[in-house]
C-alpha positions, 0 to 999 in steps of 0.5 A: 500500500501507498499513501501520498499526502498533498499540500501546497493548494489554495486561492491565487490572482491570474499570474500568481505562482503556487507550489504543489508537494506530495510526499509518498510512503509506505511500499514505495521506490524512490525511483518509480514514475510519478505524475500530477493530473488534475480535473476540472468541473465537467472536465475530463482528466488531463495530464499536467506533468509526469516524472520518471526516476531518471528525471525525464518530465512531460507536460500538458501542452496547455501548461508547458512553460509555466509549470515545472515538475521536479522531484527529490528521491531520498524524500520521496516527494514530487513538486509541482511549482505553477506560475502564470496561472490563469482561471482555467488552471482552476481544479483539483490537482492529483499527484499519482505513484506508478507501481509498475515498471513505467507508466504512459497513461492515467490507468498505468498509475496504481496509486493516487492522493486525495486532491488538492483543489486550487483556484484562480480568480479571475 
């Protein structure tokens, strides 16, 4: 079992900056996949961005150039740092562990936190 703990959510202005973290423990390695996805109301799941062990990330392209993921393995947490949000950044944000070898997709991810929701004003 792993559990993963969020933190970092809250309330900004257009073109502020947050800082998202998530913390794993439990029967986890440090080296796995790691990903944030979020979902706004009436929206479908989206990719925001994907980390492997070895430091490779992806991103959304709606987020690409504003968002950073990043990762320290000896903590096993993964960030996500926001800037420039804009109104519809606004969502509940999930980071997500892969228990498997590699992870490509949303399903590939065995498990996820609780959601942290963040929301820009507009």
């Amino acid at each position: 079992q792993v559990q993963l703990v969020e933190s970092g959510g809250g309330l900004v202005q257009p073109g502020g900056s947050l800082r998202l973290s998530c913390a794993a423990s439990g029967n986890i390695f440090s080296l796995n996949d790691m990903g944030w996805y979020r979902r706004a109301p009436g929206k479908q799941r989206e990719l925001v961005a994907h980390i492997t062990g070895g430091g490779r990330t992806d991103y959304g392209d709606s987020v690409k150039g504003r968002f950073i993921i990043s990762r320290e393995n000896a903590k096993n947490t993964v960030y996500l740092q926001m800037n420039s949000l804009k109104p519809e950044d606004t969502a509940v944000y999930y980071c997500a562990y892969c228990s498997r070898s590699g992870c490509y997709h949303p399903g590939d991810f065995g498990f996820w936190g609780q959601g942290t929701q963040v929301t820009v004003s507009s």
